[in-house]
C-alpha positions as CSV (number, residue, x, y, z in Angstrom):
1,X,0.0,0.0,0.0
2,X,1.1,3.4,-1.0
3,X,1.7,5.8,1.8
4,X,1.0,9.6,1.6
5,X,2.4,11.7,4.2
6,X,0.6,15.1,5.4
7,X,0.8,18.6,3.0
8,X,2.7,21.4,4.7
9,X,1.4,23.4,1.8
10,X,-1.1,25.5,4.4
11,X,1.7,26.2,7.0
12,X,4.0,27.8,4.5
13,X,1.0,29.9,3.0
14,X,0.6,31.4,6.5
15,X,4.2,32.2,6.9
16,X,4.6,33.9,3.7
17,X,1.1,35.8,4.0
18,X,2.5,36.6,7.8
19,X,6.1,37.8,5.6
20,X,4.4,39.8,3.4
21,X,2.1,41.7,5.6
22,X,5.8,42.3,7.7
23,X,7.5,43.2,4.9
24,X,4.6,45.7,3.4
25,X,4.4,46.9,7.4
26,X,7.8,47.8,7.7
27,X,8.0,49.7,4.3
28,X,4.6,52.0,5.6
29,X,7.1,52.6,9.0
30,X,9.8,53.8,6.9
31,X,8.2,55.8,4.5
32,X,6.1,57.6,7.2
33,X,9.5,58.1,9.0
34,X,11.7,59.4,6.3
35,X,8.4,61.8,5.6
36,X,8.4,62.9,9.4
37,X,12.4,63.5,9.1
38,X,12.1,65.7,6.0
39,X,9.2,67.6,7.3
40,X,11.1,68.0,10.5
41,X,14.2,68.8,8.6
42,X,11.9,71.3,6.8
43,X,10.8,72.7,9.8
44,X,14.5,73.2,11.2
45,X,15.3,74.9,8.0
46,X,12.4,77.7,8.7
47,X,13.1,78.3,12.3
48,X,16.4,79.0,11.6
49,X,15.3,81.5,8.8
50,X,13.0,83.0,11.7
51,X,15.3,83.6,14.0
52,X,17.4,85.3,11.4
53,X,15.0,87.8,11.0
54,X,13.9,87.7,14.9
55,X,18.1,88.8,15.7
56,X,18.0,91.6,13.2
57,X,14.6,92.7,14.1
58,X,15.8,92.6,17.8
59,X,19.1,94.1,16.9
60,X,17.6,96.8,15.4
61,X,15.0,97.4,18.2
62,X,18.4,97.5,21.3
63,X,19.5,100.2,18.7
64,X,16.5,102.4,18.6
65,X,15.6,101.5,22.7
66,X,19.4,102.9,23.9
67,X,18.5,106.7,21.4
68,X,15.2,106.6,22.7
69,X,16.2,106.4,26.3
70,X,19.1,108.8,25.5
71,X,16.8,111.6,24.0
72,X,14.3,111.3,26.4
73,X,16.4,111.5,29.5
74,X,18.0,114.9,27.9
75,X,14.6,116.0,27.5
76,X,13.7,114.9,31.2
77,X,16.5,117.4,32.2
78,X,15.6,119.8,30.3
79,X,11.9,119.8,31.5
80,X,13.4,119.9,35.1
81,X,15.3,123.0,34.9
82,X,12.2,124.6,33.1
83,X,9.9,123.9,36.0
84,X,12.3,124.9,38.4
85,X,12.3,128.5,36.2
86,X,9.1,128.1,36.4
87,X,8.3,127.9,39.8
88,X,10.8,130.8,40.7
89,X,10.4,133.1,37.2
90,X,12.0,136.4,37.8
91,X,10.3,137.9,34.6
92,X,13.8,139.8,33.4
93,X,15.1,139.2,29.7
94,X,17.5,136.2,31.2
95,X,15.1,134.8,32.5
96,X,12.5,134.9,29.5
97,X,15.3,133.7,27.0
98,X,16.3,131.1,29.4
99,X,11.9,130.2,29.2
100,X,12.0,129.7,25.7
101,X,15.2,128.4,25.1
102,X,14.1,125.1,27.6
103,X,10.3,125.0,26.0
104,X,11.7,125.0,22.7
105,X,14.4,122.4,23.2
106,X,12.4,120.3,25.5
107,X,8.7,120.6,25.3
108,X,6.3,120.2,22.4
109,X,8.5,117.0,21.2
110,X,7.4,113.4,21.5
111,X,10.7,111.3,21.4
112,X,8.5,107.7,21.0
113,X,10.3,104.5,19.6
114,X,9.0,102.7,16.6
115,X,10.2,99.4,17.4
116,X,10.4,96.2,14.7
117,X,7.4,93.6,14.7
118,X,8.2,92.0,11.3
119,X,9.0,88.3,12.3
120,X,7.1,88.3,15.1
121,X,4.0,89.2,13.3
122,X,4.6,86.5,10.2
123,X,5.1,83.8,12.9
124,X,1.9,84.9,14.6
125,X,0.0,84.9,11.8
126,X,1.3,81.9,9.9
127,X,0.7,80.0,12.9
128,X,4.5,78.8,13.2
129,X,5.4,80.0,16.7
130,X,5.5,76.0,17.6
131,X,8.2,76.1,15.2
132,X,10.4,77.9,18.1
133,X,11.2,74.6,19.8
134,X,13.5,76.5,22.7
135,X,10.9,77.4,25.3
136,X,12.8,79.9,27.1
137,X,12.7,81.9,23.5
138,X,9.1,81.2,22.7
139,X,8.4,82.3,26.0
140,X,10.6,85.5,26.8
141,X,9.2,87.2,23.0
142,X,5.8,86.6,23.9
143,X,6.3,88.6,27.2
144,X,8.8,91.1,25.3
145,X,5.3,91.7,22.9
146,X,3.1,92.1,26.0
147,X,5.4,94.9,27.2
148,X,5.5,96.2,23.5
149,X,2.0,96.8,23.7
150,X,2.3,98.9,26.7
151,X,5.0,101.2,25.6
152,X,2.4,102.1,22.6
153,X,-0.1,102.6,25.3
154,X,2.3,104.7,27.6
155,X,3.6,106.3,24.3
156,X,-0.6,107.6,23.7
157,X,-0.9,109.3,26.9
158,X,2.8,110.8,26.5
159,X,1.4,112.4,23.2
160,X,-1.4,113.5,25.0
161,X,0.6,115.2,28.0
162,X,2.5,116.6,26.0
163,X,-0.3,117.9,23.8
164,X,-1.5,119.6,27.0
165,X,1.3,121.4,27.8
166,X,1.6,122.6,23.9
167,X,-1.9,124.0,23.8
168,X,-1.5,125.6,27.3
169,X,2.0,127.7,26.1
170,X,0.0,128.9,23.2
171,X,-1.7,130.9,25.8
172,X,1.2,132.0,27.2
173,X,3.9,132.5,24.8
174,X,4.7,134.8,22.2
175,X,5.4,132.0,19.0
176,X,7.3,134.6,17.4
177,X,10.2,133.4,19.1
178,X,10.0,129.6,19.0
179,X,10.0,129.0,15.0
180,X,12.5,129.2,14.7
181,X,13.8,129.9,18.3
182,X,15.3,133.3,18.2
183,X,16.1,134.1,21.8
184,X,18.0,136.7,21.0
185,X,15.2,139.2,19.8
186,X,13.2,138.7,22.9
187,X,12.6,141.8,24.8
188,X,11.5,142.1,28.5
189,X,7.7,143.0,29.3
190,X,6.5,140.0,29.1
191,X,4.3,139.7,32.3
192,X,2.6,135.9,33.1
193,X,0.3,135.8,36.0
194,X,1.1,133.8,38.9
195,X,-2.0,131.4,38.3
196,X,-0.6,130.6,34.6
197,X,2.9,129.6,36.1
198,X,1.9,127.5,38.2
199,X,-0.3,126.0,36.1
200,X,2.2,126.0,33.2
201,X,4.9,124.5,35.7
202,X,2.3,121.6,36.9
203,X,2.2,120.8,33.3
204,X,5.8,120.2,32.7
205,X,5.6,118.1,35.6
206,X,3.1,115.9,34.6
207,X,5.0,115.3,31.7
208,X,8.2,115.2,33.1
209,X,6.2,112.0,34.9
210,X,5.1,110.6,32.2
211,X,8.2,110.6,30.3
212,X,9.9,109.4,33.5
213,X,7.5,106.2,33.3
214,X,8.3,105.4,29.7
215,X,11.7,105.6,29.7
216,X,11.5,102.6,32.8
217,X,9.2,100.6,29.9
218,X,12.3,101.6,27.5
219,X,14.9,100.0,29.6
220,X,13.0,97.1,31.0
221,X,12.4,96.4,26.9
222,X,16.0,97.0,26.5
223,X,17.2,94.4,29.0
224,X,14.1,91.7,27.3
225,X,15.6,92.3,23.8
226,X,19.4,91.9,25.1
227,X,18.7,88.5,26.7
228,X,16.1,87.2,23.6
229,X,19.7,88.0,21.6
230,X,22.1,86.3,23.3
231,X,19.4,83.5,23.7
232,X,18.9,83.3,20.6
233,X,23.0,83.2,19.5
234,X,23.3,80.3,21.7
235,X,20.9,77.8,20.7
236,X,21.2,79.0,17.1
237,X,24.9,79.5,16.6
238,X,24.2,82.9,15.3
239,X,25.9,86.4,15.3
């Protein structure tokens, strides 16, 4: 009698479905991971263009922040000797060229900085801020825009205080002699009364303050933008 021995025909079926279902598996993994490494590649690419731009923007912003806080605390001097005038005005010819030498060098300006808000605004509004993968970055420009924000807020009512004290010196001095300033033709007679001075000098004051505040806003922003730089140097081995 003949003697057939048992198929293994079905057991290597199985294993080969089993190899190509591994084989077909494994090739989905690596495709999805090469993708996943170019688009993070990608991604790499653009933050470092990003913080390119951010360093120049910032750069450019520690520039403008030092003038600003320069100008501004020559201009707080200047307001300080005219309301000490002010409060103690002899009404003689020194002291009226000495009145309009100080207005005109020192009031009726509005020394405001225009800072940058080029990058940060594309990567707000492309939605790529997650690109920034070093926290401490994300984090410190997000609070350097908050602050931002606030020195164009201060900046407002600086306009406006000074404003004030531009419309009130209308009242009380002779223009004639501010555009261009020409101290030298002033003559004495001049009289203010005491109620304008005082009034006048509480003005400078109140701008004197208010200049005062920004100029803390300009140097608290300096100090943000210095660290976001050197921040920004070290994790990106930049310049």
């Amino acid at each position: 009698m003949e003697i057939h021995h048992p198929s293994h025909t079905s057991r290597k079926k199985w294993f080969h479905y089993f190899w190509e279902f591994f084989m077909m598996f494994m090739a989905i993994s690596a495709s999805f991971f090469v993708e996943n490494q170019r688009e993070h590649y990608v991604e790499r690419i653009k933050e470092k263009q990003y913080m390119v731009s951010m360093l120049a923007d910032l750069k450019s912003d520690t520039g403008i922040l030092k003038e600003k806080i320069d100008s501004n605390d020559v201009m707080k001097k200047g307001l300080n000797l005219l309301f000490g005038l002010l409060r103690d005005f002899h009404g003689d010819k020194t002291s009226l060229k000495e009145l309009y030498q100080l207005f005109s060098d020192n009031a009726g300006w509005v020394r405001r900085a225009r800072l940058a808000d080029r990058t940060i605004s594309q990567l707000k509004n492309s939605g790529n801020m997650r690109l920034i993968h070093v926290q401490a970055i994300s984090d410190s420009l997000l609070v350097y825009e908050e602050r931002k924000k606030l020195l164009v807020d201060q900046g407002e009512s600086y306009k406006r205080e000074n404003d004030i004290l531009t419309e009130l010196s209308r009242k009380m001095l002779d223009y004639k002699y501010l555009l261009p300033p020409d101290t030298a033709a002033i003559r004495s007679g001049q009289n203010f009364s005491p109620v304008i001075l005082f009034e006048f000098s509480n003005e400078v004051k109140l701008l004197w303050d208010q200049i005062d505040t920004y100029v803390g806003t300009l140097e608290e922003l300096l100090g943000m933008a210095s660290n976001i730089i050197a921040l920004i140097q070290k994790h990106y081995h930049l310049k």
